[in-house]
N, C-alpha and C positions, 0 to 999 in steps of 0.2 A: 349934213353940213356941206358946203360949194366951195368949193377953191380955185373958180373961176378957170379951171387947170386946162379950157377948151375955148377960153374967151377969146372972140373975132375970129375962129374957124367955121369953116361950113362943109359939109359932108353930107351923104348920102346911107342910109340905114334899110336895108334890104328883108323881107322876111318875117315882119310882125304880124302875128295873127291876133293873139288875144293879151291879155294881162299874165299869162304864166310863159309866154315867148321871151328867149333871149334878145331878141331884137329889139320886141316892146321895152322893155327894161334896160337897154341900152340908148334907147332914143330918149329915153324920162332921161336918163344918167348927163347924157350928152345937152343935154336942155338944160338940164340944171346948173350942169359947170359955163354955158355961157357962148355953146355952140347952135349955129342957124342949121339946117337941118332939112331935107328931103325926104320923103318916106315913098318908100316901095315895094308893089310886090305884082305877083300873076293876077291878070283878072279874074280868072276865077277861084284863087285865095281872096282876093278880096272881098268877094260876095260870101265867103265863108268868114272872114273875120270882120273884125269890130274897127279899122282903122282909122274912121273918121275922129271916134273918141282919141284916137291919141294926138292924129294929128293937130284939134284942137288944144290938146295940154300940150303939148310943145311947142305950136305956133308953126307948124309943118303944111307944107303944102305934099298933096299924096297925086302922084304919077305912076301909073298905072304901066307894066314893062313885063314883057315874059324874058329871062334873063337866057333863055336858049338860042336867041334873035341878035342877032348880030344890029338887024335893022332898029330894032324896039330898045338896044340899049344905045344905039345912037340917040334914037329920038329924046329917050332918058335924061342924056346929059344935055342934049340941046335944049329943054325946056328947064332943065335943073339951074344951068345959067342965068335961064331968065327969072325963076321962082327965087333966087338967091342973092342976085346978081352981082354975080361975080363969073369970071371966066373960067376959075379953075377953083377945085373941091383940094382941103385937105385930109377929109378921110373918108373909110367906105368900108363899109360891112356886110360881108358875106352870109347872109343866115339863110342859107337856101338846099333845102336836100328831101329827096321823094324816092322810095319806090315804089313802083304798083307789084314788082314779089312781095314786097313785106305785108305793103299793103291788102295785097291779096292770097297770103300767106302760104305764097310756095314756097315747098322746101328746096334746100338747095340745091339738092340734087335733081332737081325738076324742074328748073330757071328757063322760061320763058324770054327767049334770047333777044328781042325784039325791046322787050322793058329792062332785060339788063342793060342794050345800049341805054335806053333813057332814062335809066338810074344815074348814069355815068355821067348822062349827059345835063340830065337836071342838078345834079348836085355837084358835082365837079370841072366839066368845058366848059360851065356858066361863068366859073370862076376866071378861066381861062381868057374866058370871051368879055367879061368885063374891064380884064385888063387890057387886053390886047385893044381894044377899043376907044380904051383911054389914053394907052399908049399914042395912038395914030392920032388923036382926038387933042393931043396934048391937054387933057384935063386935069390931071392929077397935078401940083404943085409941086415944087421944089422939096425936100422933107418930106411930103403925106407920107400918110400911112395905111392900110391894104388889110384887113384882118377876115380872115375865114375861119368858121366855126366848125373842128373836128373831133371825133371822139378815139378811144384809144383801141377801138375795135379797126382801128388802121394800123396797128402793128401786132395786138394777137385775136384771136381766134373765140368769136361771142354766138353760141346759137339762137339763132331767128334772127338776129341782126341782116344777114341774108347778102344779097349784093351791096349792102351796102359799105360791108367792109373794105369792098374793090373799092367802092366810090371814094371814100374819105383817105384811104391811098393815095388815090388820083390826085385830090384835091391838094394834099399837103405835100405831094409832089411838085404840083404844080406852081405853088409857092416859095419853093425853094429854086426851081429852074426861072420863074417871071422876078423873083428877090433877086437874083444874083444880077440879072437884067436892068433890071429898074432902081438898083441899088446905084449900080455904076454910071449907070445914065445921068440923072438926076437925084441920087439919095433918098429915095424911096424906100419904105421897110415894107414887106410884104412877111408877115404872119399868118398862123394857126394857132387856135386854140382849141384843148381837149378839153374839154368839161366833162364834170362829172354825170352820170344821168340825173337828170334832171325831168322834172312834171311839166313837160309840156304836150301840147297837139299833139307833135310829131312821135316822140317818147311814149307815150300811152299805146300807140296804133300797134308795140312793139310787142309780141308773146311772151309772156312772164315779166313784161317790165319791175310789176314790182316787188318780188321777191328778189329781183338783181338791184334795185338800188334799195331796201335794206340790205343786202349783202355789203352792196360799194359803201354804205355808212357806215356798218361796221369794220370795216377793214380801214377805212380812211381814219389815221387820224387824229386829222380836223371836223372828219365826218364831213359829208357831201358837201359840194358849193351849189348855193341858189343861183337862181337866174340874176336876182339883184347883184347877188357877190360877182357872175362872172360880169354884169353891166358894169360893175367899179373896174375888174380889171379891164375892160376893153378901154373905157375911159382912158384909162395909164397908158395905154399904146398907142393912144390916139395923142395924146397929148407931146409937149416937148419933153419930157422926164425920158421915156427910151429909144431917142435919138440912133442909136444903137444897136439895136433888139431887130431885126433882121434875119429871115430864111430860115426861121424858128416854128417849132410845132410845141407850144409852151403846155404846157398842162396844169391842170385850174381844177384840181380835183381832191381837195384834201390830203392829199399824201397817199393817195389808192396806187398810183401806176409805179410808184417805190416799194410798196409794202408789198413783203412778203405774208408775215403773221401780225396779229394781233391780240393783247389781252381778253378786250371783249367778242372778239371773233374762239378763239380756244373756250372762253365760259362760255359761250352758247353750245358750240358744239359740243361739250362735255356737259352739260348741261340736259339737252335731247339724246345723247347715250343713256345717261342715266335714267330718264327717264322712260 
């Protein structure tokens, strides 16, 4: 069901690969409430995902941007203009984060210093660099809103998650020092969102992914949030409903980053005792 809650907004959606991406699932979301809509990502994610399908169910035009280019995300919003037309975006989604340790599964303690900068730099100064860009560019609107996608391995301690936990650090730092910024300027909200793990690309490429999201179901709960569920709440911050909601690192995870214990978490483990 649509509640138009995005009607006559236009915005930019960073980071879709396929059908189980939060992006993709945000962009359907953002389409259906009644928002016009840009789609982007690295060219060589794009030859790896399915883009065109979505931009045709959304009515998107797909521009093509490495988000670590200062140069590529001008061009970004100079063609977004014209694909939209309009001068300035009311919101923008950050789905964007790589490493090649995880990817290439060094241990930590063995971090290839060179792709730790481009962890940093892929997942997090993009963030940066988006805004700052927009900032200068005066693209973003009066109210828009800014959302980057983090996980809660930016405040404790997840093995094999790798550098990436520096990364998502960065990133929701970064949001809080460009929030505080761009709030006063213009009233802009710049957010984070922690989701829960979630089946995606990105997520699978992860060592024991999925014995950690049963784990994170059972302890949550609500039990896990889907991609679709975090696409609704992005919806909510894009929209005029959290006017408000500002230099936030909100979490979207069923009740996992509160929970201590849980019923079905204690029967399992007494459960495999006994057995």
């Amino acid at each position: 069901m649509a509640y138009n809650l995005l009607k006559g907004k236009y915005g930019i959606i960073t980071g879709a690969i396929d059908e189980n991406s939060i992006a993709w699932q945000t962009a359907l979301k953002c389409h259906e409430e009644g928002a016009k809509i840009v789609l982007t990502n690295a060219p060589i994610a794009l030859r790896m995902g399915t883009l065109n399908k979505l931009a045709e169910l959304t009515d998107a035009v797909i521009i093509p941007a490495d988000a670590t280019s200062t140069e590529d995300i001008e061009n970004l919003y100079e063609k977004a203009k014209e694909a939209l037309g309009v001068e300035k975006i009311d919101f923008l989604l950050h789905s964007i984060g790589m490493s090649p340790n995880v990817r290439k599964k060094k241990h930590y303690a063995d971090l290839n210093y060179d792709w730790f900068q481009k962890s940093i730099d892929i997942s997090a100064l993009s963030f940066h660099k988006m805004m700052q860009v927009g900032e200068k560019m005066d693209f973003f609107k009066d109210g828009a809103s800014i959302l980057g996608l983090s996980y809660i391995a930016a405040q404790r301690s997840y093995p094999n998650y790798g550098d990436m936990c520096q990364a998502k650090a960065v990133l929701e730092s970064i949001a809080r020092s460009f929030g505080q910024r761009l709030g006063e300027s213009k009233g802009i909200r710049v957010n984070t969102i922690s989701q829960s793990p979630t089946v995606t690309t990105a997520g699978k490429g992860i060592k024991g992914f999925n014995v950690f999201y049963d784990y994170a179901d059972i302890l949550s709960p609500l039990g896990n949030a889907t991609a679709e569920d975090c696409a609704n709440y992005c919806v909510t911050m894009f929209s005029d409903l959290t006017k408000k909601v500002t230099m936030q690192n909100l979490f979207h995870d069923g009740g996992f980053s509160a929970s201590g214990m849980t019923e079905k978490l204690i029967d399992k483990m007494m459960s495999e005792v006994e057995e």
